[in-house]
N, C-alpha and C positions, 0 to 999 in steps of 0.2 A: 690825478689826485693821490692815488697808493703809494705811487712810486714818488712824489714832493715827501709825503710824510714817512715814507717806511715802512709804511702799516697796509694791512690787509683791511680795510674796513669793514667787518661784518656785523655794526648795530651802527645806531644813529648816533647816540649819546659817549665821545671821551674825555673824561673827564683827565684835565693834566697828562695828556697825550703827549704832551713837554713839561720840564719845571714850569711854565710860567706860559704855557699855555694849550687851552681846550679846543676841542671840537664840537660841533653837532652838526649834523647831516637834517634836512629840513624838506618837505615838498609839501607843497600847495595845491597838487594835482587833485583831480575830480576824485580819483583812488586812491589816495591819500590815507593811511591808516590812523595818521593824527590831523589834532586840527590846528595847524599851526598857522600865524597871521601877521600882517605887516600892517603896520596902523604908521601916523602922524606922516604920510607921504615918505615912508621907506625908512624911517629914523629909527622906528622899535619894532623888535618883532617878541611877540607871543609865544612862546614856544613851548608844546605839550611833552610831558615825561613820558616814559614808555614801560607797556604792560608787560608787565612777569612772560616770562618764555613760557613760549605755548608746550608742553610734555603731555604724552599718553598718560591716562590713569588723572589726568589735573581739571581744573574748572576750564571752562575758556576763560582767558585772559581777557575778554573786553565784557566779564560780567562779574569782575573782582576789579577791587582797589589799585592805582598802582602803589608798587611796593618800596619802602624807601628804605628798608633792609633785608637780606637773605633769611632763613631760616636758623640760620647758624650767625645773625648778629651781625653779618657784615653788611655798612654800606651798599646799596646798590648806586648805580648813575644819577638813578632819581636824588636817592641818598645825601651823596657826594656836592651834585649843584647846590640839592635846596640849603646844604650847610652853607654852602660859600657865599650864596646867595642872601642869605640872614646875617652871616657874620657882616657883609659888606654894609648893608642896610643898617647893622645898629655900628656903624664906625671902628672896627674888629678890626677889618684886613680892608686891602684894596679892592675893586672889582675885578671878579675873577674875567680875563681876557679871553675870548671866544671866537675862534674864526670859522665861521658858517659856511656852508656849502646846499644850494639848494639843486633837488631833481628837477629837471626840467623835461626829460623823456626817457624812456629806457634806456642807461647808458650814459648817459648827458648826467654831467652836474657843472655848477657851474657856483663861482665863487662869490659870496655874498658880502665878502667884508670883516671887517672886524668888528666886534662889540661887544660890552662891558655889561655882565651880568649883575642888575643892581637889584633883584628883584623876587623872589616865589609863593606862592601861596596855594593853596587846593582850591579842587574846582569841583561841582558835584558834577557829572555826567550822567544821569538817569540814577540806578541805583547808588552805583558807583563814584569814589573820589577820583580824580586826576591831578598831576601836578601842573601847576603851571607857572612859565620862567618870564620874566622880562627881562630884556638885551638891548642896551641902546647904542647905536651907530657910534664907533669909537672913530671919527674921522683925524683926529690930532693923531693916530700913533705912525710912528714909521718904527717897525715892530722887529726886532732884529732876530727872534725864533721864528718869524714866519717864514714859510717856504720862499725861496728865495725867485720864484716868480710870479708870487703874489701881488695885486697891485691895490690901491687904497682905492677903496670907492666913497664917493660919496652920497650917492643915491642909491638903492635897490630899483633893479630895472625888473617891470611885474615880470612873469614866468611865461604867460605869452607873449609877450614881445621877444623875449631871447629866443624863444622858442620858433617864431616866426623869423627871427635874426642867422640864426642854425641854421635852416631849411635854404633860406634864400642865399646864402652864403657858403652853401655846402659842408660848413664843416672845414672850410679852412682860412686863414690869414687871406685878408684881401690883400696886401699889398705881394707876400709873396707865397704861398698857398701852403705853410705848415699847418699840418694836422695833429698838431700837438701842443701841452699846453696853450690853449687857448685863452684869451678874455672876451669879455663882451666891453668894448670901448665907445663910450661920445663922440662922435663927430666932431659935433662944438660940444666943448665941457659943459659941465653943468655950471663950474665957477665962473663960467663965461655967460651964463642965462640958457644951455642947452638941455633938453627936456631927456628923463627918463623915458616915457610913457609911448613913445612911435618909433619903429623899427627904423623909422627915415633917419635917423639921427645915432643909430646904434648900430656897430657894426665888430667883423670878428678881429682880430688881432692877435700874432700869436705876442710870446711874452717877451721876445726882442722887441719887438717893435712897438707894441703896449708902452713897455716903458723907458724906452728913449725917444717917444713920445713926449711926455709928461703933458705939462696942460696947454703946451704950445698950438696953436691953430698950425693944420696943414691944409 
């Protein structure tokens, strides 16, 4: 995933990580620091903004607001989205385009898709506000900044089953065992009636073979 994009990823949230397109890093795990969530059977997801950097001498971060700008008036991530996110909403700009990446174990991430932020509003959390994003499954785009072994999904496949898919697959390409760049691929597509939701139907693929695949039954 660092080496597709160039970047070192050390926060969840980049916004315009390209001209024309962002990131965010996402996990669903039991330890999970946010509460991020995939609703309408894998089409939107939820996606919570992130707390002020934890600094000696400061509050803890999960018993203050998150911040939507520094100290000093700049923008933060939170910032950044929930602008793009309102401008889209009142007919301003396009939706800002977002390719997601979710944890799925130490190490593991695994690529979610692409999706069109149409959406933000605050959330209270106990004392506390949150921000929170809606993202909806951009399935029409064939996205030419995307990393070029990206492949379109059209479902989200939940985090245990890729998870259960990894283990039983070791971690490499069934057909020919690369360990790198990986996808999580349908067996039968989905556009063909194949299911996200059982490992039986979902299987690893590196990215040649992923995508001179395409939706062809093998």
């Amino acid at each position: 995933m660092c080496q597709a994009w160039s970047v070192s990823f050390q926060k969840g949230m980049h916004f315009h990580l390209r001209p024309n397109l962002s990131v965010l890093l996402m996990s669903r795990r039991r330890n999970a620091p946010y509460r991020d969530r995939i609703e309408e059977t894998g089409r939107v997801l939820i996606y919570e903004g992130h707390d002020a950097p934890r600094r000696q001498g400061t509050p803890d971060p999960k018993s203050i607001d998150q911040p939507r700008s520094t100290a000093y008036g700049k923008l933060t991530e939170n910032g950044l989205f929930e602008r793009a996110a309102v401008e889209a909403k009142r007919g301003r700009r396009p939706p800002e385009i977002v390719a997601v990446y979710e944890k799925i174990h130490a190490g593991i991430w695994a690529f979610n898709g692409f999706f069109r932020l149409t959406d933000s509003w605050p959330e209270k959390d106990g004392p506390r506000s949150v921000f929170k994003f809606r993202l909806e499954l951009a399935e029409d785009l064939d996205f030419e900044a995307a990393p070029p072994e990206a492949p379109v999904h059209s479902r989200m496949i939940p985090s245990a089953v890729k998870l259960e898919v990894w283990q039983r697959d070791k971690g490499r390409c069934v057909i020919c065992g690369a360990e790198d760049n990986l996808h999580f691929d349908h067996d039968l597509p989905y556009s063909k009636g194949g299911t996200s939701l059982t490992a039986m139907n979902i299987r690893l693929l590196c990215a040649r073979h992923n995508l001179s695949k395409g939706a062809k039954l093998q």
